[in-house]
Backbone as JSON, one array per atom type, in Angstrom:
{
  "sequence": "XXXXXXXXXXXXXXXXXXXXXXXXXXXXXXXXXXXXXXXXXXXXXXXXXXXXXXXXXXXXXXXXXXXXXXXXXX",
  "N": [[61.7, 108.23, 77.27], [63.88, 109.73, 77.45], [64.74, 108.48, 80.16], [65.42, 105.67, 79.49], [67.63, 106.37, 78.17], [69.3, 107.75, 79.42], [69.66, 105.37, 81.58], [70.96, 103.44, 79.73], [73.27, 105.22, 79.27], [74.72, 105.28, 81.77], [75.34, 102.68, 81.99], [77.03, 102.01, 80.02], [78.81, 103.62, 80.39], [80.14, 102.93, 82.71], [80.7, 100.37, 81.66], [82.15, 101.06, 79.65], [84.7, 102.3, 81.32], [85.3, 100.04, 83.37], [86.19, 98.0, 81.16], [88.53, 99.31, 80.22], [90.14, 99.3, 82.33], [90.66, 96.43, 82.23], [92.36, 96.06, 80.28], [95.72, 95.31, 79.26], [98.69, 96.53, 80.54], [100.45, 98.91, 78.45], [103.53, 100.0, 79.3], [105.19, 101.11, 77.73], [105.2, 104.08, 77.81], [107.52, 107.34, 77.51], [109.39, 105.88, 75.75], [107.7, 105.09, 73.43], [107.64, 107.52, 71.85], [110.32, 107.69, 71.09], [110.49, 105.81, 69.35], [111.41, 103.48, 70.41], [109.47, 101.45, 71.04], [107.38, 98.92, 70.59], [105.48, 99.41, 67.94], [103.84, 98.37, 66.17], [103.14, 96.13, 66.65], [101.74, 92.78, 66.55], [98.5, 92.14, 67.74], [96.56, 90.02, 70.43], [94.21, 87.65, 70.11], [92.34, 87.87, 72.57], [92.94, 90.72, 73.65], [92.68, 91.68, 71.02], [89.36, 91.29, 70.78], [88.9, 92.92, 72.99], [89.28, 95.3, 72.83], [87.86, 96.06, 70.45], [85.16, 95.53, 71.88], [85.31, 97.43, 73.77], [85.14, 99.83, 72.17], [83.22, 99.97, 71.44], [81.3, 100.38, 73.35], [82.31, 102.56, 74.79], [81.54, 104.42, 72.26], [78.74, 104.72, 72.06], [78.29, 105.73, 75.1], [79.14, 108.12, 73.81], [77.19, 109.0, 72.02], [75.32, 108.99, 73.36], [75.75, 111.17, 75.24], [75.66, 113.15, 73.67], [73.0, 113.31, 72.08], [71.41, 113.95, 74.98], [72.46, 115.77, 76.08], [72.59, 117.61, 74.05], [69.51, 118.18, 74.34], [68.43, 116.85, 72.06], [66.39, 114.57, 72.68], [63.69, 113.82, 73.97]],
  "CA": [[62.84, 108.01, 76.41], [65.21, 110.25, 78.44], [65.13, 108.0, 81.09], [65.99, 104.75, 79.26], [68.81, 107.03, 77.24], [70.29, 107.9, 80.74], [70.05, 104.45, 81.57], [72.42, 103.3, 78.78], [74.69, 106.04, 79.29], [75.46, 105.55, 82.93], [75.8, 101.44, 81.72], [77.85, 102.27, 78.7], [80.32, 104.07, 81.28], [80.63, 101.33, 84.07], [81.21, 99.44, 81.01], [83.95, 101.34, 79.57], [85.63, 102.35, 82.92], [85.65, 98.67, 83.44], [86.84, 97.46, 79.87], [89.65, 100.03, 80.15], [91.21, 98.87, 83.62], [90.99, 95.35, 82.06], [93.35, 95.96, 79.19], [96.92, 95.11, 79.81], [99.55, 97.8, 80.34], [101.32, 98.61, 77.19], [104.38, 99.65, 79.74], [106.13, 102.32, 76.94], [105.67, 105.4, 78.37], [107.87, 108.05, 76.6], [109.93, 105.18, 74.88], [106.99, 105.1, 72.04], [108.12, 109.05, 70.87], [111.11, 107.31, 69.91], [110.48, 104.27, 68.18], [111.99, 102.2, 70.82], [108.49, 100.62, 71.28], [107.01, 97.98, 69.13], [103.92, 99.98, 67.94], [103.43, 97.37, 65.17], [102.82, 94.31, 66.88], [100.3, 91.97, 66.28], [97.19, 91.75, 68.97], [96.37, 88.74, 70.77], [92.76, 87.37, 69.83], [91.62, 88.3, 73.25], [93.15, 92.07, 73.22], [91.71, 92.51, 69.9], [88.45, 91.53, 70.59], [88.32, 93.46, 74.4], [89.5, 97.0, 72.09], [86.59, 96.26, 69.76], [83.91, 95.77, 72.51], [85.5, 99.0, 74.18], [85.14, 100.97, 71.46], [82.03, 100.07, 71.11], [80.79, 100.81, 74.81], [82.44, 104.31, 74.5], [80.96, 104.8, 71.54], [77.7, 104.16, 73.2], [78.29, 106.59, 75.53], [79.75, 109.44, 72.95], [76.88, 109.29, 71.2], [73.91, 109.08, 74.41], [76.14, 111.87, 75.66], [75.57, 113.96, 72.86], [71.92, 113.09, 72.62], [71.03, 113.92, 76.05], [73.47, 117.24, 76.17], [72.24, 118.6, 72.86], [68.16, 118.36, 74.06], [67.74, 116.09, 70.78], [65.36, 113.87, 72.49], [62.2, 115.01, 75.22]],
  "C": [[64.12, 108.55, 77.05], [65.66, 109.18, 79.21], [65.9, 106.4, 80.94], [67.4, 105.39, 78.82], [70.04, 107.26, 78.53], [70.41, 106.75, 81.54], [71.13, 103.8, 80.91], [73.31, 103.92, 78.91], [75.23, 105.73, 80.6], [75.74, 103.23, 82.75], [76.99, 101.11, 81.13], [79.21, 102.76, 79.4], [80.71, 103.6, 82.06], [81.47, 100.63, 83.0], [82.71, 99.52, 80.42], [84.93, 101.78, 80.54], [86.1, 100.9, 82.95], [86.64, 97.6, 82.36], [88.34, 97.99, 79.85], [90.7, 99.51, 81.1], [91.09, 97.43, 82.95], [91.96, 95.36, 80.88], [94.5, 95.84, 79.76], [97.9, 96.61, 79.86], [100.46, 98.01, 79.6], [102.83, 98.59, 78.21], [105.33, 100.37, 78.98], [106.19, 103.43, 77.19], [106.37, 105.99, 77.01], [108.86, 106.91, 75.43], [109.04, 105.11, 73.16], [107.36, 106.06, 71.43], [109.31, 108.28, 70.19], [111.45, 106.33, 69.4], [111.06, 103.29, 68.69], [110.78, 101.18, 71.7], [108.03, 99.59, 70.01], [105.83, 98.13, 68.69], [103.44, 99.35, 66.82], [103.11, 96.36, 65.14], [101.56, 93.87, 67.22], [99.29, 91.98, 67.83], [96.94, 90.89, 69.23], [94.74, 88.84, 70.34], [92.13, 88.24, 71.03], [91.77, 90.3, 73.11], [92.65, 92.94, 71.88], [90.6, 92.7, 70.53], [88.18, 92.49, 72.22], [88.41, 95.13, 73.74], [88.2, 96.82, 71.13], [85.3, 96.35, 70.78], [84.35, 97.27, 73.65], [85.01, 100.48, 73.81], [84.03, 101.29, 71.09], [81.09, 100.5, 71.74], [81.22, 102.22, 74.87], [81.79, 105.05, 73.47], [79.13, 105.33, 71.54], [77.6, 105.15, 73.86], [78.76, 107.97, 74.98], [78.05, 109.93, 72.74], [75.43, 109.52, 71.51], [74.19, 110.2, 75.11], [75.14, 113.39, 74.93], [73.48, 114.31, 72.65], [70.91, 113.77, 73.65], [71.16, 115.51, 76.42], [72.41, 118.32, 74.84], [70.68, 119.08, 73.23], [67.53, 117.69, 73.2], [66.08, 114.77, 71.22], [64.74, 114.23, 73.79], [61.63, 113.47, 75.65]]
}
């Protein structure tokens, strides 16, 4: 079981490493502190759905991290 669990986790982190450099560059820097960014604007279909399967692949790895770290499974 370890060994599949440390399988997934070192997948789960290619995956989000990878997912992350594919997102676009917001490009605001300190301009977002003062509201001269547009932190309200709508998401393109694809940008949504690449932040949902992100979050989901980190999540993934939060949670095989924890798992693995804590001793919870032998």
């Amino acid at each position: 079981m370890v060994t599949f669990l440390q399988f997934v986790q070192i997948i789960s982190g290619i995956m989000t490493i990878l997912l992350v450099l594919l997102h676009s560059p917001k490009g605001d820097g300190m301009a977002a502190i003062g509201g001269a960014a547009q932190l309200f604007s709508s998401q393109k279909g694809v940008e949504a759905g690449l932040n949902k399967i992100t979050t989901i692949f980190a999540t993934v790895f939060i949670v095989t991290s924890i798992l693995l770290g804590a001793g919870i499974v032998r």
